[in-house]
Each structure stands twice: as C-alpha cells, then as structure tokens.
VMD Tcl script that draws the C-alpha trace (Angstrom):
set ca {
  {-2.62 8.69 56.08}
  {-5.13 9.61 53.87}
  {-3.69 11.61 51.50}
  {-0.75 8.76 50.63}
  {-4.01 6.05 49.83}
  {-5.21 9.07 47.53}
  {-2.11 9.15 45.89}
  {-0.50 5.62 45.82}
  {-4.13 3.76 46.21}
  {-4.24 0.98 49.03}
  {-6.13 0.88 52.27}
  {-5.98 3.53 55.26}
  {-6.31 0.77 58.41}
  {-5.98 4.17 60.87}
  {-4.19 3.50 63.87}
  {-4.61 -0.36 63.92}
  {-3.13 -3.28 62.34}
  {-4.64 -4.69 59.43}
  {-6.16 -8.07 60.25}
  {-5.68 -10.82 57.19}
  {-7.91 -13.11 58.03}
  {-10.29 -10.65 57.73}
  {-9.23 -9.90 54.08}
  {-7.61 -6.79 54.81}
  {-4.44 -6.34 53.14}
  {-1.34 -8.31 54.32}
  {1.38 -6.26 52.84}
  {1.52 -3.04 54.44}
  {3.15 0.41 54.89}
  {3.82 1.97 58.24}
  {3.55 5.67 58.13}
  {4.21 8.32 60.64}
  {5.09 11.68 60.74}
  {8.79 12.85 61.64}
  {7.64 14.63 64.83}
  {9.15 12.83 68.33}
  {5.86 11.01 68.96}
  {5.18 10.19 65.09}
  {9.03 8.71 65.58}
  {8.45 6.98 69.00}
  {5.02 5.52 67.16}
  {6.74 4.11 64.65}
  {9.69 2.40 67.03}
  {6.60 1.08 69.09}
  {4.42 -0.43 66.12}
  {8.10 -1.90 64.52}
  {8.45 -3.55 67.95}
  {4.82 -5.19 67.46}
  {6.14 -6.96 64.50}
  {9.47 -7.96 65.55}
  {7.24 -9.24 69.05}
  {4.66 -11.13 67.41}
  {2.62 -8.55 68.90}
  {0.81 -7.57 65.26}
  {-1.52 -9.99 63.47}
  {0.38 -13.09 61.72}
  {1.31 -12.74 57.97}
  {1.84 -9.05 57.67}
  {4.60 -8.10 55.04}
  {6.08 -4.88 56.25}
  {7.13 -3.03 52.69}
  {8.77 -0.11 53.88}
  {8.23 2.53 57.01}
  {6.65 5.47 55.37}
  {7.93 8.98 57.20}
  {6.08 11.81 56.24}
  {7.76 15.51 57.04}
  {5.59 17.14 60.22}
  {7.34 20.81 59.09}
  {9.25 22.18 56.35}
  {12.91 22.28 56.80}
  {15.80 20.26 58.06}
  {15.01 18.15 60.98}
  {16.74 18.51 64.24}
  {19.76 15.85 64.98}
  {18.02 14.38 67.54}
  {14.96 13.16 65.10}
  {17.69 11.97 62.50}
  {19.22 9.98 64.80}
  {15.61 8.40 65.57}
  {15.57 7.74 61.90}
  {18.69 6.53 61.51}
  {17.63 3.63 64.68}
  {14.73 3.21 62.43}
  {16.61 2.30 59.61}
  {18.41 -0.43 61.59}
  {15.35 -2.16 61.65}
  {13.19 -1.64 58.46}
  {13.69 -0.09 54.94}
  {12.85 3.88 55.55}
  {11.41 6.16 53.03}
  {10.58 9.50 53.40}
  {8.26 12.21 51.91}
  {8.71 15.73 52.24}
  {6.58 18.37 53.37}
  {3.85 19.19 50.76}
  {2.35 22.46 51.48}
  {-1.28 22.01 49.48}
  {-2.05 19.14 51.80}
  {-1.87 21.15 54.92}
  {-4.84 23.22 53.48}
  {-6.84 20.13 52.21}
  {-5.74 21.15 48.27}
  {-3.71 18.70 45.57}
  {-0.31 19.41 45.14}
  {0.89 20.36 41.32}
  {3.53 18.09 41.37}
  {4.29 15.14 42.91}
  {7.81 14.84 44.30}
  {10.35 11.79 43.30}
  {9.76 9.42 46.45}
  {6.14 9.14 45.39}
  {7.86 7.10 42.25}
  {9.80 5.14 45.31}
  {6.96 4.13 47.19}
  {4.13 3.48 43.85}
  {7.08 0.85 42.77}
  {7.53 -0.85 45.63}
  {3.85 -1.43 46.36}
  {3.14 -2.21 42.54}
  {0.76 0.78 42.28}
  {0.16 3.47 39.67}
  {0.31 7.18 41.09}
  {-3.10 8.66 41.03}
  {-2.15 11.67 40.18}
  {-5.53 13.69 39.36}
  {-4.77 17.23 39.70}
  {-1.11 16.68 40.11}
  {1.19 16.55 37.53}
  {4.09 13.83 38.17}
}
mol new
graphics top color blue
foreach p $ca { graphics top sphere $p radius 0.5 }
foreach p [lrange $ca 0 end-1] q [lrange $ca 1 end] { graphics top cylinder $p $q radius 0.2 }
display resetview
C-alpha cells in the first residue's frame, strides 16, 4: 500500500511477491485491508509461504492489516484475524480518514511506532506530526 511505503519507507511490490534474486527486498510486510477478501488475501498469500509457493528467502516481519471502514469490525472478520494470528505476528492500523481523500494525516497513530521499529525505519512523517 502506498501510503504505508510513504510513511514507514520500503518498497510497494503491488500484488506480487518480491523476488530476491532480483535484489528486491527479502524481508517483507504483508498488508491487506480488513474487508472479507483483503482477509481471505492475506490467508491465501500466508499459505504461499508456509507452501513454498513464494520466492525462497523471504522474511515475513509481520502481516500488516489496514482498517477498510471506521468502526468496530464485525465478529466474523475478528475471528479471521484471530486464524491469522495463529499463523504470523498481526498488526493493525486504523482507519485514517485524510488518506481516503489523497491528504496527510496530522498525526500519526501509535502502531505506526510498532511497525517503523520492527522494520528498522524512521517514520517519514512530513506533514504529520507523530
């Protein structure tokens, strides 16, 4: 997702896997919305890896789920996440309102902190105060 490699830096790969040998980065996020699909998406892609089905040496640092609506999910999409969970370190990021319009948020919330540690980033925050 675009807006996350504005934020935390990285590379945006789209919908593929990154391919090391290629020099692409080996240690990677998976992100997906918290809609059914963006859930299923993730379960499929998390299968890849666990399959051999994904190109060899990836690190997988965390599954990245960012909030499709405001709000409380529905049960059924927690317990998605909570299957999700069994399999990989989950982190989630709530729903930011300015990116749905293309704008910066003001503020960045707390799991940005999260996920900037664990890939050994700074925030770019430009235009957002942290």
């Amino acid at each position: 997702m675009t807006s996350l490699v504005e934020v935390l830096g990285g590379t945006d790969v789209g919908a593929r896997w990154p391919d090391p040998a290629r020099g692409e980065p080996r240690r990677v996020l998976l992100v997906a919305r918290t809609s059914a699909r963006g859930l299923a998406s993730a379960s499929q892609a998390l299968g890849a890896l666990r399959d051999g089905r994904a190109p060899q040496g990836l690190e997988l640092l965390a599954v990245v789920l960012v909030a499709d609506a405001p709000g409380r999910l529905p049960l059924g999409l927690l317990r998605r996440i909570r299957v999700l969970r069994s399999a990989a370190r989950v982190l989630r990021v709530p729903w930011i309102p300015a990116w749905r319009t293309g704008g910066t948020p003001r503020a960045l919330p707390r799991q940005f902190d999260r996920l900037a540690e664990l890939m050994g980033s700074e925030l770019h925050t430009e235009g957002a105060a942290s």
